[in-house]
C-alpha positions in Angstrom: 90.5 103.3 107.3 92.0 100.5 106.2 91.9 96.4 107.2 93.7 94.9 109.9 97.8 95.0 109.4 100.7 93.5 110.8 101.3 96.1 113.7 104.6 94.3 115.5 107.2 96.9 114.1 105.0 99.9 114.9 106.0 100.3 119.2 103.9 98.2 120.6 105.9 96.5 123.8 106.0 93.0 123.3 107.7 91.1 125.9 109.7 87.6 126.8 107.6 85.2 129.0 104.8 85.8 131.5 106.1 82.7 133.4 108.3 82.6 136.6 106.2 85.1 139.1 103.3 86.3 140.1 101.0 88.9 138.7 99.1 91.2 140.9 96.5 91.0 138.1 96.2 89.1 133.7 93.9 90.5 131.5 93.0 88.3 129.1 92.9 90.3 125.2 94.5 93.0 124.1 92.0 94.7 122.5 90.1 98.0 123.8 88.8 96.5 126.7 91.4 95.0 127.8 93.7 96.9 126.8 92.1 100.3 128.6 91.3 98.4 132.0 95.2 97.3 132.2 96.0 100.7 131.3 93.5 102.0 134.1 95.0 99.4 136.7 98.5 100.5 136.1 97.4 104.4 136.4 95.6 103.3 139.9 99.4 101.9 141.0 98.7 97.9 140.5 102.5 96.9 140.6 102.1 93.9 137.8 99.8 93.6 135.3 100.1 90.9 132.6 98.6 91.3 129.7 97.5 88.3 127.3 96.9 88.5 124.0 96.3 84.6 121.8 96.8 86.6 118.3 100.5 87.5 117.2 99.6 91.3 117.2 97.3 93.1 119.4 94.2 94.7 117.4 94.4 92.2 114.8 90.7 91.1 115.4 87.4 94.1 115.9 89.3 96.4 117.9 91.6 96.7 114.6 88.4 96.5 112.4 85.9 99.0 113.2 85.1 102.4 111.3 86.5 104.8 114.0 83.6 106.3 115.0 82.9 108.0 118.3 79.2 107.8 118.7 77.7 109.4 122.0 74.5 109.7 120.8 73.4 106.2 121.8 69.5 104.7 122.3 70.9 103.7 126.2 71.5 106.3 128.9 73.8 104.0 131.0 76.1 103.3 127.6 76.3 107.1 126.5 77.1 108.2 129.5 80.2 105.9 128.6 80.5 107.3 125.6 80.5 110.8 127.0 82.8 110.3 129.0 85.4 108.3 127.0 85.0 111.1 124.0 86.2 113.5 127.2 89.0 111.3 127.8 89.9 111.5 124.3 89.4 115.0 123.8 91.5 115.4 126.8 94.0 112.6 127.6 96.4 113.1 130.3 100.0 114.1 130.0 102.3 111.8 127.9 99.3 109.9 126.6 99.9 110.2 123.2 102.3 112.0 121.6 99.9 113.3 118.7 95.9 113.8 118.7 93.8 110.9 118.5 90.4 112.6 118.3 88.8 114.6 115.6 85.2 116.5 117.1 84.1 116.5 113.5 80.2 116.1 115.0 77.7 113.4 114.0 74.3 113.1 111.9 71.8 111.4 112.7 69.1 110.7 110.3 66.0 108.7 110.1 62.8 107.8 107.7 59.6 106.7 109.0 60.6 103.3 110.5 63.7 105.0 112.0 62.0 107.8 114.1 60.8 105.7 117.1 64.6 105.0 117.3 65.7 108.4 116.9 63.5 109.4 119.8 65.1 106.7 121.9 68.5 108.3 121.1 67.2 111.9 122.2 65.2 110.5 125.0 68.6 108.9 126.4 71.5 111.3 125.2 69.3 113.9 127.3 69.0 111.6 130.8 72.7 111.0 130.2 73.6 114.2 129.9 74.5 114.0 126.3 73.7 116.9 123.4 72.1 116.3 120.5 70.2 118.6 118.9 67.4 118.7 116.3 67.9 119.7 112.5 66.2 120.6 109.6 66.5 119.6 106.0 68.3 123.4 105.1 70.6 122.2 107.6 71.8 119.2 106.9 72.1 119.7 103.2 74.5 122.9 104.4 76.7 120.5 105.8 76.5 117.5 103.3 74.8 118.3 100.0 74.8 114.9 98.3 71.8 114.2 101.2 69.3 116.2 99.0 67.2 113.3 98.2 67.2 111.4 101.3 63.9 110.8 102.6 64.7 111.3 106.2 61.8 112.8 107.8 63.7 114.0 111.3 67.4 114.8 112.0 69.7 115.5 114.8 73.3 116.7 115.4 75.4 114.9 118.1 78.2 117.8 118.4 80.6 116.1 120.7 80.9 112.9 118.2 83.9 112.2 116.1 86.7 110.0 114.6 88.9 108.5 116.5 92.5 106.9 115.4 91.9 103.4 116.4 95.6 102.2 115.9 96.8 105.0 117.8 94.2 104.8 120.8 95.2 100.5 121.3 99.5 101.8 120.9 98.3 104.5 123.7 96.9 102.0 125.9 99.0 99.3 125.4 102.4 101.6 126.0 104.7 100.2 128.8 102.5 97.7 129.5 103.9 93.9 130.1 102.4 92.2 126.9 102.6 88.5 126.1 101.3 87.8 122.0 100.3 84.6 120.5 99.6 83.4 124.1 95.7 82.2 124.5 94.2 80.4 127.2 93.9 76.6 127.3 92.9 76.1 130.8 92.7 76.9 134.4 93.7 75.9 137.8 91.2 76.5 140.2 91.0 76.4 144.4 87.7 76.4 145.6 85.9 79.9 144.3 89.1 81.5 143.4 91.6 81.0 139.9 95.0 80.1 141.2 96.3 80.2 137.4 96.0 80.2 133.8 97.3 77.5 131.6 99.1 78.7 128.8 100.4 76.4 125.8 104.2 77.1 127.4 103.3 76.9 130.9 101.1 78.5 133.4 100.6 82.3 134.8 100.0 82.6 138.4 97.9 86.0 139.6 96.2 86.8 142.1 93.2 88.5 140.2 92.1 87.7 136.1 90.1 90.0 134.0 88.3 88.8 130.7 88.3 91.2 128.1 88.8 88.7 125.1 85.3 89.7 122.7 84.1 86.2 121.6 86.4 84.4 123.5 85.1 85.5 126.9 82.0 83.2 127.4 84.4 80.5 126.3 86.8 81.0 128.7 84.6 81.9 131.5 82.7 78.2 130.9 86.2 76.3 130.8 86.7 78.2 134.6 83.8 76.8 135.8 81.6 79.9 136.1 78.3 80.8 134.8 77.2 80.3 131.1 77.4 84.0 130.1 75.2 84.4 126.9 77.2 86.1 124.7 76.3 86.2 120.7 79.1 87.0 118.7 77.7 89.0 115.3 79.3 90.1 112.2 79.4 93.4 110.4 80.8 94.6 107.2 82.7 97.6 106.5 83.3 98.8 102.8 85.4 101.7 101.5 84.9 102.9 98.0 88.4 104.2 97.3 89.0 107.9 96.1 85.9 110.0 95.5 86.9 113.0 94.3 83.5 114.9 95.3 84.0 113.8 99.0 84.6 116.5 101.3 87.0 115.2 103.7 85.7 117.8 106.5 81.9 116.4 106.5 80.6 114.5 109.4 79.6 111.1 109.7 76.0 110.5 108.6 74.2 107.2 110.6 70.7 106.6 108.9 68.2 104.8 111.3 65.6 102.7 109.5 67.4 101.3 107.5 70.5 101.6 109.2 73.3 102.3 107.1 76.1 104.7 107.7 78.9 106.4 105.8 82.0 108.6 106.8 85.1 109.8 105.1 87.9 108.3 104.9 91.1 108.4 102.9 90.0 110.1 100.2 86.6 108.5 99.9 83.6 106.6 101.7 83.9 104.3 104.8 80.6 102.5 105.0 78.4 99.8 106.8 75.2 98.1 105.8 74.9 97.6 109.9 74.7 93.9 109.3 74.3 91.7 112.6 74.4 87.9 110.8 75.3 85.9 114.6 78.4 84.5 113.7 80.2 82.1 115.9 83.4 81.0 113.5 87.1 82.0 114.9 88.0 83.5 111.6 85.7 86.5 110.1 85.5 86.7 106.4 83.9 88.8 104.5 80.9 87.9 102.5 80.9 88.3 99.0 77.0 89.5 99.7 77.7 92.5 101.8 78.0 95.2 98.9 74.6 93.6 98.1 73.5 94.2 101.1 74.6 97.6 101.4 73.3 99.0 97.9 70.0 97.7 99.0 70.0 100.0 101.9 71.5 102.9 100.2 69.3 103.0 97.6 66.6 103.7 100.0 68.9 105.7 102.5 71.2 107.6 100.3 69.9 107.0 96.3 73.1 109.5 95.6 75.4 106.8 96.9 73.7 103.6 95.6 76.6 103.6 92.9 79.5 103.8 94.5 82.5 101.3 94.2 83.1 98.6 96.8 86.9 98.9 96.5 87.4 96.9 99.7 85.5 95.3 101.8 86.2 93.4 105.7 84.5 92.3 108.6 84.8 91.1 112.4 82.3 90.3 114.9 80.5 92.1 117.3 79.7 90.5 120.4 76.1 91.0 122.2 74.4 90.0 125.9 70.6 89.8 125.1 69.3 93.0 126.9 72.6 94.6 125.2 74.2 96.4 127.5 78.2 95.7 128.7 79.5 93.0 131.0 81.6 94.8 133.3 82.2 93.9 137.0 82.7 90.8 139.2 81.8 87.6 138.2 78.9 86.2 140.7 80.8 82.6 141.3 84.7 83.0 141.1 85.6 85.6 143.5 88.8 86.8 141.7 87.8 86.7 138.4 86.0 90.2 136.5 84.6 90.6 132.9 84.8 93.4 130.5 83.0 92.3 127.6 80.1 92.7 125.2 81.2 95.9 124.0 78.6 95.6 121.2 80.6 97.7 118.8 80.7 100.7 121.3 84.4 98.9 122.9 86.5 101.9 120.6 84.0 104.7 122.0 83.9 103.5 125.6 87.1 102.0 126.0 88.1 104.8 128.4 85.2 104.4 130.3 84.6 101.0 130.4 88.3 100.3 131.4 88.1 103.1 133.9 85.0 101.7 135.4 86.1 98.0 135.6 89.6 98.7 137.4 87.4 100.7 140.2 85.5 97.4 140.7 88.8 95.2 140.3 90.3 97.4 143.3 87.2 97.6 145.5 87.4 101.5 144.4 84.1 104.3 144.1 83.2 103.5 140.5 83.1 106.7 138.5 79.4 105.6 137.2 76.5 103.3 138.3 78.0 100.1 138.1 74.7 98.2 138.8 73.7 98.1 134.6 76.5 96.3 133.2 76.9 93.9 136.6 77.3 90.4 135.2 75.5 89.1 138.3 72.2 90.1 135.9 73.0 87.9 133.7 73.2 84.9 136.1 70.5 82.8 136.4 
């Protein structure tokens, strides 16, 4: 894993002006969620789909900046059973979806000391009402698969089989192939009639559609208030991720380990260590930097997570936001005031894992289609007041 790069010479279809016609339907980011639900659209047979990204490169914010990690095993029954059934997709994509394999079952650990075992039941207590395996282990077990574990004072365990890593750069190209995408082209406006968007003002002009989707992370409450809708209460969070550089003692083959209580994680990656301190500082700034705090932070949980690692080198270290609804669960679905207008948001750092899902589930509602899951939990009508 590595931070955020230019990506304009690597395929992705970026196109002259979104100007001069109408769109059947403009999603607003270019990241996983929106990315996935115009994907989703055009797979359904929506004739025009305009896709709007207000970076030069798509993926250049979190959907470029998170650790690649398909978690399943989730504390939320609704959300892993998105999860579930994105990893499916991504086992299995359909035919001419990628040209190479974007998903590596390498299985998940799940550990968790005393203030982490409440949570850890939670995740077992979910996984199994949605359907989801994750299995109990024991200490022998564990230290089979990763031996540098042997003095973690984890007191319970579990195995989430289905997890894996996930090639984030080659999942957003997948999505984003063929699709009519407009860069460096962010919202400034809207032109409204009555309880419907007629268009979106552009800095160059303005896009006509007949339905919009917003899928833009922190941007999406922002956007949503300039339209006149509801005040959606999104909170924007940042998290660090740090990668050691080359450990010669890491097997690359090991699973990711997550720690609940303190929460702290670690997989392999390019030769060495991918890590988090699972830091969740609201953070409302346009540009995420890191802070020079975060090894800090994440030695202080290692050392009482993972003593073994507490010494390893913070060769580089990045960050981007995360962005929450207060009972935490995604915005997906219809927006209760503007009759044209639909949200996928709030991913809460599961947008890479569920990006199948979630787009899959938000084009069914766009189209007025039988959703493939219970729509009713990620409504954004809950959120109304």
């Amino acid at each position: 894993m590595r931070p955020p790069a230019d990506r304009s010479s690597e395929g992705f279809p970026l196109r002259g002006s979104p100007f001069g016609r109408k769109w059947d339907v403009a999603v607003i980011g270019a990241g996983f969620a929106g990315a996935s639900t115009a994907w989703w659209l055009r797979r359904a047979g929506v004739g025009s789909v305009a896709l709007l990204e207000r970076e030069g490169t798509p993926g250049a914010r979190a959907s470029g900046r998170n650790a690649g990690i398909a978690r399943v095993a989730i504390a939320d029954a609704p959300t892993a059973e998105l999860a579930h059934r994105s990893v499916a997709f991504l086992s299995s994509p359909p035919v001419g979806f990628t040209p190479r394999p974007l998903f590596e079952p390498s299985g998940g650990i799940l550990l968790a000391s005393e203030e982490g075992v409440s949570g850890l039941v939670d995740v077992l207590d979910a996984s199994e009402k949605a359907g989801v395996s994750a299995l109990p282990m024991n200490r022998a077990e564990i230290l089979d698969r990763v031996p540098f574990l042997e003095d973690s004072p984890f007191l319970e365990s579990a195995l989430s089989p289905s997890d894996g890593l996930v090639d984030i750069h080659g999942l957003l190209q997948a999505y984003l192939r063929g699709m009519d995408l407009f860069t460096s082209s962010a919202v400034t406006g809207w032109e409204r009639s009555g309880s419907r968007i007629v268009a979106a003002e552009l800095e160059g002009g303005r896009l006509e559609a007949d339905h919009f989707v917003l899928a833009c992370g922190a941007w999406s409450a922002e956007l949503g208030a300039l339209a006149g809708t509801f005040d959606l209460p999104l909170e924007p969070r940042r998290r660090h991720l740090i990668h050691t550089g080359r450990l010669d003692w890491v097997d690359p083959a090991i699973p990711y380990v997550w720690h609940l209580g303190p929460d702290v994680y670690f997989r392999p990656e390019s030769g060495g260590l991918l890590l988090s301190p699972c830091d969740e500082e609201i953070f409302h700034s346009g540009d995420v930097p890191a802070d020079s705090e975060a090894p800090v932070w994440l030695y202080e949980r290692l050392e009482r997570a993972f003593p073994k690692l507490k010494d390893v080198p913070a060769a580089r270290v990045w960050a981007d936001v995360r962005c929450f609804v207060p009972d935490a669960r995604f915005v997906i679905g219809s927006d209760p005031l503007l009759e044209n207008l639909a949200w996928v948001c709030a991913l809460g750092g599961h947008g890479m894992t569920c990006s199948a899902a979630a787009g899959e589930l938000a084009a069914a509602l766009i189209l007025g289609e039988e959703p493939p899951v219970d729509p009713a939990p990620f409504d954004p009508a809950r959120l109304f007041p």
